[in-house]
C-alpha positions in Angstrom: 0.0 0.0 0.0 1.5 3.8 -0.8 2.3 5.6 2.3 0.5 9.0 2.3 1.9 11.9 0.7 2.4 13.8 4.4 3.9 10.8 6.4 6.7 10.1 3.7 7.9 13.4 3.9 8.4 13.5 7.1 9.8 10.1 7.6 12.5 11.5 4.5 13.3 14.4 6.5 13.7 12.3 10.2 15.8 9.6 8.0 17.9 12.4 6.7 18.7 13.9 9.7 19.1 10.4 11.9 21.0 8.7 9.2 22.2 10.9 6.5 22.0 10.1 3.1 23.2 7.0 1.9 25.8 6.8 -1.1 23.7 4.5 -2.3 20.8 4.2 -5.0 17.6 4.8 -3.0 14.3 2.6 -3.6 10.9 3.4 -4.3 9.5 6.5 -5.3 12.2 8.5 -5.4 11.8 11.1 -8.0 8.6 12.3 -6.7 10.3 12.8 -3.1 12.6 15.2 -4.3 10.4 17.1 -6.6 8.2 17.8 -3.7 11.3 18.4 -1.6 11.9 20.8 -4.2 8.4 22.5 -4.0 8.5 22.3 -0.1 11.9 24.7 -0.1 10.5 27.1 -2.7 8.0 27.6 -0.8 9.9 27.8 2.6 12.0 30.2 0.3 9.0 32.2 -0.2 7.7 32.7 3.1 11.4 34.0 4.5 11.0 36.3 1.5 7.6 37.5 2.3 8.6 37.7 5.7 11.9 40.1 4.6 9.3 42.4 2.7 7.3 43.2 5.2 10.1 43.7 7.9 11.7 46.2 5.3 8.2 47.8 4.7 8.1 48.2 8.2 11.2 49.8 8.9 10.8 51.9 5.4 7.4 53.4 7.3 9.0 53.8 10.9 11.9 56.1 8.6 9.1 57.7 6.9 7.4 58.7 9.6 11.1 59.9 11.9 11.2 61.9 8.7 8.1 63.7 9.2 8.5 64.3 12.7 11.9 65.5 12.3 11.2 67.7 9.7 7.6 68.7 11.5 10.5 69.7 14.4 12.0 72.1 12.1 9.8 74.1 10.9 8.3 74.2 14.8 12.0 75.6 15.7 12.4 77.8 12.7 8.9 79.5 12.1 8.9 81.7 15.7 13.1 82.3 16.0 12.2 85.4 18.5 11.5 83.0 21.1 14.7 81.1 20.5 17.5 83.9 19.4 18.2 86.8 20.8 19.2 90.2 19.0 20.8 92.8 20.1 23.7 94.9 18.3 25.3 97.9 18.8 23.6 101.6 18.5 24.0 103.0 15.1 26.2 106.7 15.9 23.4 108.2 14.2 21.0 107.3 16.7 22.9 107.3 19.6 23.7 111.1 18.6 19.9 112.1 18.5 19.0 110.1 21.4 22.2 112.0 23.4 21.2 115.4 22.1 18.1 116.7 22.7 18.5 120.2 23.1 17.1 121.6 26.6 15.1 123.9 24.5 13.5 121.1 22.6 12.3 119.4 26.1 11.0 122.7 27.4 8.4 123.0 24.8 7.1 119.6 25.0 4.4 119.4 27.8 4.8 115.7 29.6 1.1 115.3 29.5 -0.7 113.0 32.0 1.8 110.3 32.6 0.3 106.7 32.6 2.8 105.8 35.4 4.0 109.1 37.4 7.0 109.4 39.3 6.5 108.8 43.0 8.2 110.8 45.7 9.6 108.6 48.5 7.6 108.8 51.8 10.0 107.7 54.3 13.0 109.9 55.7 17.1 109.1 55.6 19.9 110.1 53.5 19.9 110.1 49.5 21.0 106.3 47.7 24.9 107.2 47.1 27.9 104.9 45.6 31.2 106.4 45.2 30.1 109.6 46.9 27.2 110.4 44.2 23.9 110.7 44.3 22.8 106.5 42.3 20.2 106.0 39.9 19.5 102.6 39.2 17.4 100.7 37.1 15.9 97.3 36.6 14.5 96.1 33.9 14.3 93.6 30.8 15.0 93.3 27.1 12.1 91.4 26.4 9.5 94.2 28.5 7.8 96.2 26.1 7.5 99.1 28.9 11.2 98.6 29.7 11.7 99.5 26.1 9.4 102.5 26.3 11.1 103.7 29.2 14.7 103.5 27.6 14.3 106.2 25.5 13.4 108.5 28.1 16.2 107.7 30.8 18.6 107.8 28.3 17.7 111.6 26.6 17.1 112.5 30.7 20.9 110.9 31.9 22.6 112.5 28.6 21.9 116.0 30.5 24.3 114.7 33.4 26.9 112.7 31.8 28.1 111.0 28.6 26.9 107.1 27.5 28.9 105.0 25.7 28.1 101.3 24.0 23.9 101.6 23.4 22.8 99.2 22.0 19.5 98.8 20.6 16.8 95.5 20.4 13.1 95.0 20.7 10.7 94.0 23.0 9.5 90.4 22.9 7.5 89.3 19.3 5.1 87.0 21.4 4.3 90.2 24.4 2.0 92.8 24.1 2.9 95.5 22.3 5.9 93.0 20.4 8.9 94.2 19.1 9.1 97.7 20.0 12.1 99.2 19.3 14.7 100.0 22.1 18.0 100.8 23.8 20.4 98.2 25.3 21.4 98.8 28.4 23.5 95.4 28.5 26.9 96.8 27.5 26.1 100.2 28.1 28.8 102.7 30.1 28.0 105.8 31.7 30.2 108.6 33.1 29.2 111.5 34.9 30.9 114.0 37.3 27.4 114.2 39.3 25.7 110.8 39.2 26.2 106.8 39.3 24.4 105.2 37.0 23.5 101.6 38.0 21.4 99.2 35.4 20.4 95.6 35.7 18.8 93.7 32.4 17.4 90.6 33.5 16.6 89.3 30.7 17.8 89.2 27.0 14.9 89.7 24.4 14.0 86.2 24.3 13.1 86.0 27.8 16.1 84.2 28.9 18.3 84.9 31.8 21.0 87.5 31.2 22.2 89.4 34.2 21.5 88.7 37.4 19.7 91.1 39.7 22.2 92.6 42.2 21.7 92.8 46.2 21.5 96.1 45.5 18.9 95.4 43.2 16.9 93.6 45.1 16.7 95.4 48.8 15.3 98.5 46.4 13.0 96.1 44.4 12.0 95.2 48.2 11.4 98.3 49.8 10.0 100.3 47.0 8.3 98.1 43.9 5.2 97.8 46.1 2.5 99.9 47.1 1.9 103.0 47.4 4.6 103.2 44.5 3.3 100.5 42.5 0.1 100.7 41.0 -1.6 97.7 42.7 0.2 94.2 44.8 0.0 92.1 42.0 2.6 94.5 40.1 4.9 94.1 43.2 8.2 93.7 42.3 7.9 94.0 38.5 9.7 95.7 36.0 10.8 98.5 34.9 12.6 100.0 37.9 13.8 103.0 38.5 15.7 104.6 41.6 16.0 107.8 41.8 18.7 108.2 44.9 16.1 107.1 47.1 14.3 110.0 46.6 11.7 109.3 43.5 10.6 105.9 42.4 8.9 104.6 39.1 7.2 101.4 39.1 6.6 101.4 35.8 6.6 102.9 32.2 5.5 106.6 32.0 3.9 106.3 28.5 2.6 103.9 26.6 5.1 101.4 23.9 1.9 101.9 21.6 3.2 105.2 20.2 6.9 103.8 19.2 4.7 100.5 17.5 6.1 99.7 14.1 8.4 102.3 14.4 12.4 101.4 14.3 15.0 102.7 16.2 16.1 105.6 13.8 12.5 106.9 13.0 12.3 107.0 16.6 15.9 109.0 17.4 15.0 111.2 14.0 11.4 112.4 15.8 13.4 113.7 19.3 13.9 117.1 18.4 10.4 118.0 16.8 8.5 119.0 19.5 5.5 118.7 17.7 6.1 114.5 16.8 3.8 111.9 19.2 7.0 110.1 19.9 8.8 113.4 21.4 5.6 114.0 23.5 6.1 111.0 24.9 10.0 109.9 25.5 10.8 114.5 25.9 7.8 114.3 28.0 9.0 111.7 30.4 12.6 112.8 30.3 11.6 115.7 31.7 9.8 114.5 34.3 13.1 112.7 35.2 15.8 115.7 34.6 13.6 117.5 37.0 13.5 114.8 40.5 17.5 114.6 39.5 17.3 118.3 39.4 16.1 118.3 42.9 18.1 115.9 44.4 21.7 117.5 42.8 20.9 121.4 43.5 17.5 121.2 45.5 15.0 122.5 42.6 11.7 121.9 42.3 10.4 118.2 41.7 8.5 117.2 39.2 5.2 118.1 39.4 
């Protein structure tokens, strides 16, 4: 009787194995063994190619889709770069020199207005803020502050009445704040010399947000005593920025004018406008420098404050 078809393929394949093959001529059906041998490892063949296929299918999708990602990564990083790079370069002499140079006559024509942050005269008695044996102004503030970048403008046209700057620089405000990208002063590099004041200035942060100097002890027992109510607006400003010190004498907790004047306006259109009394942006940065000349006014020579 013929064995069936399954049973003599595996008894070929256990004899094989168990006994090898013989060097002899093999008996029975011999020829139709091997040809289904034949078919058997085709098909084996087949499957283990199938089987490569879909394993580089698989890995071909799993690339595809790191390429996706990566490249989904990219444009992520590359669309917003504000919030990732910095800028800040140095002053152009152009507007450095119009910033520096605002006549006195220029500032006395231009009426302050009603400031949206006034200058506060300090309640409490003791001896003016000094270092080296002159009265201090110091300031706190950061690049990335649109109402740090407002008031820039201002202490800078006010301080170059006292003394000479050197190294401006200019930035802008944060692109994802309010009021983004207003163009600014740099106070990060910035030197000041005067034969009447000591300038002191802290940026916190660069124009990214990011850490950039750190606020000094000085800093920060001012920040403490006077960047809270009644010279800040409300609590929850407490301790925000901008900064300023007047020698212990005035304090602003604030901007004085609003950054939405100087919007879409670059540094040099906003220099060039200083000297025309007549320009919004002089109202407002002449304005508040005046404000400013006159509390160091009456700290230096005892003048009237400003009103």
């Amino acid at each position: 009787m013929q064995p069936e078809e399954g049973k003599i393929e595996v008894a070929n394949t256990r004899h094989d194995r168990a006994g090898g093959n013989s060097a002899g001529p093999r008996r029975g059906p011999q020829p139709k063994m091997r040809a289904r041998e034949r078919t058997a490892a085709e098909r084996a063949a087949r499957k283990r190619a199938e089987a490569r296929r879909r394993i580089l299918v698989a890995i071909a999708s799993v690339t595809a889709v790191l390429a996706v990602v990566v490249a989904l990564v990219a444009v992520k990083l590359t669309s917003n770069p504000a919030r990732l790079v910095a800028s800040e370069s140095q002053a152009p002499s152009v507007v450095v020199r119009q910033v520096t140079t605002v006549p006195a006559a220029v500032l006395a024509r231009v009426s302050p207005g009603q400031a949206v942050t006034p200058l506060q005269t300090v309640k409490t008695s003791g001896p003016p803020l000094t270092i080296g044996g002159k009265p201090a102004i110091v300031f706190v503030s950061e690049e990335s502050c649109p109402f740090c970048a407002a008031e820039r403008w201002s202490l800078t046209a006010a301080l170059s009445h006292f003394g000479t700057w050197s190294h401006l620089g200019t930035t802008t405000s944060s692109a994802t704040d309010v009021y983004p990208d207003t163009a600014t002063l740099s106070f990060r590099t910035a030197h000041y010399q005067s034969t009447e004041l000591t300038l002191r200035t802290t940026e916190l942060t660069d124009n990214a947000g990011r850490p950039l100097q750190a606020q000094t002890p000085l800093d920060t027992s001012l920040i403490d005593a006077f960047d809270v109510p009644p010279y800040a607006n409300s609590a929850d400003q407490s301790g925000a920025v901008p900064f300023l010190d007047i020698a212990n004498r005035y304090i602003l907790a604030g901007a004085q004018y609003s950054p939405q004047v100087l919007a879409g306006l670059s540094a040099a259109q906003i220099a060039s406008q200083l000297s025309n009394p007549s320009s919004p942006v002089a109202r407002a940065i002449d304005g508040a420098a005046q404000v400013i000349i006159a509390g160091i006014n009456q700290v230096l020579h005892g003048q009237a404050g400003p009103q």
